[in-house]
C-alpha positions in Angstrom: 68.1 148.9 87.4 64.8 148.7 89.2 65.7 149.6 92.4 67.6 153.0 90.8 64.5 153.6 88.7 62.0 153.6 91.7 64.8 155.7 93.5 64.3 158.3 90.3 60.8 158.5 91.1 61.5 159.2 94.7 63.5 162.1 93.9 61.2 163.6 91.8 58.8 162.9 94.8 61.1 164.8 97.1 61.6 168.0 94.7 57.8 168.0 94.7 57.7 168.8 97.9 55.9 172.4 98.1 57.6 174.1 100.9 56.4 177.7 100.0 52.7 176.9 99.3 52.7 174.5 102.6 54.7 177.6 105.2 52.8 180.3 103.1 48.8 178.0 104.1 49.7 176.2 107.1 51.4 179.4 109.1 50.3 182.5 106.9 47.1 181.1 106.1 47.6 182.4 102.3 47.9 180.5 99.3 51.4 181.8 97.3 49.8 180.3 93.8 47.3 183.0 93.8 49.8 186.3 95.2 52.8 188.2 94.0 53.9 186.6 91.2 52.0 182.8 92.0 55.4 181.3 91.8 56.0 179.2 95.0 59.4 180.0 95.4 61.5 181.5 98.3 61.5 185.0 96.7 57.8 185.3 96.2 57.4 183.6 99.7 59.9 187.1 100.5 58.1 189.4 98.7 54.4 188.1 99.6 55.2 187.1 103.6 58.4 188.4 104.3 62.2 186.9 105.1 60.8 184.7 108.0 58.9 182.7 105.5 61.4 182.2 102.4 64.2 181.0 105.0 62.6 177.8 105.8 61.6 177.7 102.2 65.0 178.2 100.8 66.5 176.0 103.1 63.8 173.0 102.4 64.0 173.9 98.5 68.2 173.2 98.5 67.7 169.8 100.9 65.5 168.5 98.5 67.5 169.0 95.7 70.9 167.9 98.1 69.1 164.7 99.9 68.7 162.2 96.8 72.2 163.4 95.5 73.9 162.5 98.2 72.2 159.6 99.7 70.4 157.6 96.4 73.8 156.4 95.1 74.5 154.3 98.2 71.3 152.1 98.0 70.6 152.1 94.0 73.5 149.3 93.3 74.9 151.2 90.7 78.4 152.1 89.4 77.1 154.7 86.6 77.5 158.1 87.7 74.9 159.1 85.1 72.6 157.6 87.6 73.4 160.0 90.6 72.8 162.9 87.8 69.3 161.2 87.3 68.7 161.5 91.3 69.7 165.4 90.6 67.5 165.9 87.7 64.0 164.2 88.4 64.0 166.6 92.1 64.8 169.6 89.9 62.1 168.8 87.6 60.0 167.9 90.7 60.7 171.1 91.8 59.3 173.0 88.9 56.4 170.5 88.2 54.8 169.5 91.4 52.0 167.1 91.5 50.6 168.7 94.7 50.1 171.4 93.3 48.7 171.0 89.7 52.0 170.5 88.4 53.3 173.9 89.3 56.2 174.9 91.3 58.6 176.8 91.5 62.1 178.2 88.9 64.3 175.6 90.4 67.3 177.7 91.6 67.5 176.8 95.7 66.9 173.1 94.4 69.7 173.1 91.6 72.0 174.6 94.1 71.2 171.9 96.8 72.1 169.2 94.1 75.1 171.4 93.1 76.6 171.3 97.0 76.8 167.2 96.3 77.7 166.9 92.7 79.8 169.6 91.8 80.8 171.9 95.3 83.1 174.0 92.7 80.8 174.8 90.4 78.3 175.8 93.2 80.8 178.4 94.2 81.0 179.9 90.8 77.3 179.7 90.2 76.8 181.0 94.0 79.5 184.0 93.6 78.0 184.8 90.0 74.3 184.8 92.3 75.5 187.3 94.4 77.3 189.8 92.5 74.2 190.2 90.2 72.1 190.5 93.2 74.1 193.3 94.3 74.6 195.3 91.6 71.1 195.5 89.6 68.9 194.2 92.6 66.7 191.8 90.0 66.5 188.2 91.5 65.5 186.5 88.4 68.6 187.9 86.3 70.9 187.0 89.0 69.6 183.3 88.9 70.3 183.5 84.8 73.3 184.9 85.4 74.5 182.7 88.1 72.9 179.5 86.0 75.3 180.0 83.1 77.8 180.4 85.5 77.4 177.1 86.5 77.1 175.8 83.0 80.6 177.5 82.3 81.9 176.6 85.1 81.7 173.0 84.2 83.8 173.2 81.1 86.4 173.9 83.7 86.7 171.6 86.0 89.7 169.4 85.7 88.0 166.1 87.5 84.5 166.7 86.2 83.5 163.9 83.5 81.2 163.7 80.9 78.3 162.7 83.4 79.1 166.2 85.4 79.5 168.4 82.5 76.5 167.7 80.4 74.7 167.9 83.8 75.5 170.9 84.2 75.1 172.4 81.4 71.5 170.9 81.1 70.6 172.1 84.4 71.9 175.5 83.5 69.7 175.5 80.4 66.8 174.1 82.4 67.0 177.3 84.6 67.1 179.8 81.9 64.1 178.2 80.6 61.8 178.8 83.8 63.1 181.9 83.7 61.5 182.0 79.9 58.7 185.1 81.5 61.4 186.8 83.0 63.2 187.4 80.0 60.9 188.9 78.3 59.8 191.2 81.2 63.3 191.8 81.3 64.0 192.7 77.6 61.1 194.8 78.1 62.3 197.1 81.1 59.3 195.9 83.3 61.0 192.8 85.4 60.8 194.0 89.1 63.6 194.6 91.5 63.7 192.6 95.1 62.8 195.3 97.9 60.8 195.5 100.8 58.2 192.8 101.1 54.9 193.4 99.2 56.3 194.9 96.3 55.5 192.4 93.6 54.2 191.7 89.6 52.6 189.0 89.1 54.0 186.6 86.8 52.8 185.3 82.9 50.8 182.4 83.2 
């Protein structure tokens, strides 16, 4: 129990880890908290700096969230699956909540689906597929990430193998992502939410 405890707390740890605000200071030499929307994720690291700086944040966002998943439930001495789910939860709320950065972060969705690719591949495809059609077809990055969150939620309900442990997951996570999406809504709902184009076209987000 105290081992998978302290590896909960190293998964949050490793979600915390700010990969836009450290390739947006150390390499830009600008501080994504306070440009574009202030949300260190990889599509204000897009918007702000450009597609060479949200790749490597993208792809550090999903390892964080994929790391503890997959590795954690081979040292923690555990049988429960719910504690593999735990591993999955605390780097999603890491993500979102970072101590090194005042408790700010980012939405969550490169981190969910990095947890996603280890716990529930299938649903990851839904989700993913969901993602991309949205993106497509209205060009707004924070409604595809709704869209492709409930996806995932859905998605559970359908999976033959996936027990309880999986679905409630999943359907938490889901909700967890339509929740730091909570300023988006509105902007959406009022016509003012921004599309993704060329970099530098940005709205800064509600506090």
């Amino acid at each position: 129990m105290t081992s998978a405890l302290i590896l909960v707390l190293a998964a949050y740890l490793a979600g915390s880890i700010p990969s836009a605000f450290w390739v947006g200071r150390f390499f830009y030499r600008k501080d994504l908290r306070t440009l574009g929307s202030c949300n260190l994720g990889a599509t204000n690291a897009f918007r702000v700096l450009g597609w060479q700086a949200a790749l490597p944040v993208i792809l550090v966002d999903m390892f964080k969230g994929f790391a503890p998943v997959w590795w954690f439930p081979d040292l923690d001495g555990q049988t429960a699956f719910w504690w593999t789910v735990a591993y999955g939860a605390a780097a999603i709320v890491g993500h979102v909540f970072s101590f090194w950065v005042g408790f700010k972060g980012g939405k969550g969705v490169a981190t969910s689906a990095g947890v996603l690719v280890a716990v529930a591949p299938v649903a990851m495809v839904a989700g993913g597929g969901i993602w991309l059609i949205a993106m497509l077809t209205t060009r707004i990055v924070s409604l595809a990430s709704i869209a492709g969150a409930v996806a995932v939620g859905i998605a559970g309900l359908f999976i033959a193998d996936a027990g309880l442990p999986v679905r409630a997951f999943l359907g938490s996570m889901a909700a967890f992502v339509v929740w730091a999406h909570r300023s988006n809504i509105r902007r959406l709902l009022a016509g003012t939410e921004p599309r993704l184009g060329r970099p530098g076209t940005v709205d800064r987000e509600d506090p």
